[in-house]
C-alpha positions as CSV (number, residue, x, y, z in Angstrom):
1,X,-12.3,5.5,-19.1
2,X,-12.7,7.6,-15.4
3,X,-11.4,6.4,-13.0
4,X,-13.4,7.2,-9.7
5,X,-12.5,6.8,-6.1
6,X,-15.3,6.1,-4.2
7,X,-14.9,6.4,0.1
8,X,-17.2,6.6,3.0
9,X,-15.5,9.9,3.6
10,X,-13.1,12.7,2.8
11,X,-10.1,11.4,5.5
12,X,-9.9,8.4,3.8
13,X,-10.2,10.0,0.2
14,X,-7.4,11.7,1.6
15,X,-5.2,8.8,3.4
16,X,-5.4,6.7,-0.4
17,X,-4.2,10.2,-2.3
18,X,-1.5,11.5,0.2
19,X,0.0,7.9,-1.0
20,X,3.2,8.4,-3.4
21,X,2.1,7.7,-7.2
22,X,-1.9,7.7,-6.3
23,X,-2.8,11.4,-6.3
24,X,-2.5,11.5,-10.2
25,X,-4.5,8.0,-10.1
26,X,-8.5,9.4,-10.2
27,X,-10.1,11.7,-12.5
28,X,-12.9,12.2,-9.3
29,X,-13.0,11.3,-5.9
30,X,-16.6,10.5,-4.5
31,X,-17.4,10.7,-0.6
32,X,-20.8,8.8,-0.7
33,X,-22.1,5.3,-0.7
34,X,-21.3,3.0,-3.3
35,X,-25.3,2.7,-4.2
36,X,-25.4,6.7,-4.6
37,X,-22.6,5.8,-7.2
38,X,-24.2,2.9,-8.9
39,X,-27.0,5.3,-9.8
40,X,-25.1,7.4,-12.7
41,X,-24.4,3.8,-14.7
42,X,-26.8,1.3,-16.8
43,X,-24.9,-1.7,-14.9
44,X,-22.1,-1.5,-12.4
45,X,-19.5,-5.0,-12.7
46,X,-18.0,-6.4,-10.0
47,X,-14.3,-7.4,-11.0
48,X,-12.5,-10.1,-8.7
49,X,-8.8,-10.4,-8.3
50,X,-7.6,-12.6,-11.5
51,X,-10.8,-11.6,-13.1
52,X,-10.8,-9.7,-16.9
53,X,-13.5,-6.9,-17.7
54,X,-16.2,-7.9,-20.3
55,X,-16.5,-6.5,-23.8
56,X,-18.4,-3.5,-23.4
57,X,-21.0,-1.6,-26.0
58,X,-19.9,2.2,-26.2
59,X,-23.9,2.9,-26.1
60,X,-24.0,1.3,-22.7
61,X,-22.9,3.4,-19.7
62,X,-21.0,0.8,-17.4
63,X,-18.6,0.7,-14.2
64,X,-16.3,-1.9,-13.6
65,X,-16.2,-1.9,-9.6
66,X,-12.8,-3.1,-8.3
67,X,-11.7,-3.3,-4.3
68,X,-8.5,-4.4,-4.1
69,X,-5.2,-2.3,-5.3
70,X,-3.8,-5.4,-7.6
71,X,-7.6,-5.8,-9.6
72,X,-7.4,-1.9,-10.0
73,X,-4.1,-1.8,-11.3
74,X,-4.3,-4.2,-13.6
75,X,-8.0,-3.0,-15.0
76,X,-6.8,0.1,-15.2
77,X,-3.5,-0.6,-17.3
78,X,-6.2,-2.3,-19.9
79,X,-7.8,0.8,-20.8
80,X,-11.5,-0.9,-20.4
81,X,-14.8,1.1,-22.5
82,X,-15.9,1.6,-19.0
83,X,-15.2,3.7,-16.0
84,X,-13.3,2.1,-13.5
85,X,-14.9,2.3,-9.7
86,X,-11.9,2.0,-6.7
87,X,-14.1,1.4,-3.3
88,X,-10.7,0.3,-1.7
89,X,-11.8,-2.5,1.0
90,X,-9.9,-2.6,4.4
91,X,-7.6,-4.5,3.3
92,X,-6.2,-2.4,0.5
93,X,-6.6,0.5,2.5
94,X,-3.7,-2.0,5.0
95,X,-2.0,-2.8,1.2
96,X,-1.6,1.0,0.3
97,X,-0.5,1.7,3.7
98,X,2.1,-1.4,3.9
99,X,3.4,-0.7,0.8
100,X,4.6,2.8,1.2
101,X,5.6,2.7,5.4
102,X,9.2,2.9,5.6
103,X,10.7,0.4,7.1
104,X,14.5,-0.2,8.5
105,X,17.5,-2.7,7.1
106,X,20.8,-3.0,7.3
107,X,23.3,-0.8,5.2
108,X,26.1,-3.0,6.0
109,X,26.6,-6.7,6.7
110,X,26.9,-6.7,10.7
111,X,28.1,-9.4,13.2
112,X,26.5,-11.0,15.9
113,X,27.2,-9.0,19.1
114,X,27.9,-5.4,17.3
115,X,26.2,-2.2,18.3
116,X,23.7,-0.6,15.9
117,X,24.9,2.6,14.7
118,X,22.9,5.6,12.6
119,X,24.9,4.8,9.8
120,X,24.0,1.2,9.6
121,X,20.5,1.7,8.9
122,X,18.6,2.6,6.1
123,X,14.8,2.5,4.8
124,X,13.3,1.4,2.2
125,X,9.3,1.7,1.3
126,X,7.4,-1.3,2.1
127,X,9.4,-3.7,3.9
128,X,9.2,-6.3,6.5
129,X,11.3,-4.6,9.3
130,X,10.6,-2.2,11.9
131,X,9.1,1.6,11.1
132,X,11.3,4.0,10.8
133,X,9.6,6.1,13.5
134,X,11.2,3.3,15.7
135,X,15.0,4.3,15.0
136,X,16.1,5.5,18.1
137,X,14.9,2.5,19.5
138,X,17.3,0.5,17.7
139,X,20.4,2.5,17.3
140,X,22.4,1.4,20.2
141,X,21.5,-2.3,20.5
142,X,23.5,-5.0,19.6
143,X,22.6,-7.4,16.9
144,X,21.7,-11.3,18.6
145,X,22.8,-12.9,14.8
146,X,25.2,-12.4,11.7
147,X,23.0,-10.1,9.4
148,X,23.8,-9.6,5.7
149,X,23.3,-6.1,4.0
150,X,19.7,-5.1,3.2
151,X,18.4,-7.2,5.8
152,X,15.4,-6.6,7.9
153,X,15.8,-5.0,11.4
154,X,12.7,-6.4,13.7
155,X,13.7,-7.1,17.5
156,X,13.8,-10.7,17.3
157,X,17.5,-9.5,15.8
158,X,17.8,-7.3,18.2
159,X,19.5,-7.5,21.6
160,X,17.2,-7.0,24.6
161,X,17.1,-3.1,25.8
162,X,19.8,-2.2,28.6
163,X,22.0,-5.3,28.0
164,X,22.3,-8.6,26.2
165,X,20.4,-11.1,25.8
């Protein structure tokens, strides 16, 4: 099996591989249409999310085409008789960018009405609160609830800027 990125251009070959764990992921990386691509097999497969790859011949050359991260991942982890085609839609391009963004949480249980500090935050990859290239943004403002540790900072928890709310 090869595993083959296949992208519109070299930026976005580039945005997918600067990703943690995915620059060890593709044996190539291809900048040109998928139909320049489809060229170099006998049949190219479309595999849906859910969806299992088809016994394959090892006389036939084949591509299973997959463009979403979770139909990849688990293709991949199968070891198909085929090479395995990532033309990441835009929406897995949004997955793989979601999934490694750091967001900030809580590194201590805080009460309603106390100031954010440095030290009560922390990141983690992939989560549902605020990026963490908004942190001076939140140190400073007071929390509008009781939040537990490892909880998400947005600012609907967030006192309003310059006062309370």
């Amino acid at each position: 099996m090869k595993r083959i990125l296949v992208v519109s251009s070299p930026s976005i070959a580039h945005e997918i591989c600067a990703r943690p764990g995915w620059s060890h992921r593709f044996d190539e990386v291809l900048c040109s249409s998928l139909h320049e691509v489809m060229r170099r097999y006998h049949a190219v497969l479309p595999i849906e999310p859910g969806a299992l790859p088809s016994f394959i011949s090892t006389d036939v050359r084949v591509a299973l085409l997959c463009t979403e991260v979770n139909a990849f991942e688990r293709i991949e982890s199968t070891k198909p008789n085929a090479d395995l085609l990532f033309a990441p839609s835009a929406v897995a391009r949004l997955d793989l960018s979601v999934a490694t963004r750091l967001t900030l949480k809580t590194a201590r249980a805080l009460t309603r009405g106390e100031t954010i500090a440095l030290d009560d935050l922390v990141t983690e990859p992939g989560g549902r609160g605020l990026g963490e290239n908004l942190k001076k943004r939140v140190i400073g403002r007071g929390v509008v609830y009781d939040l537990p540790k490892d909880a998400p900072i947005d600012f609907g928890v967030l006192e309003a800027a310059g006062g309370r709310s």
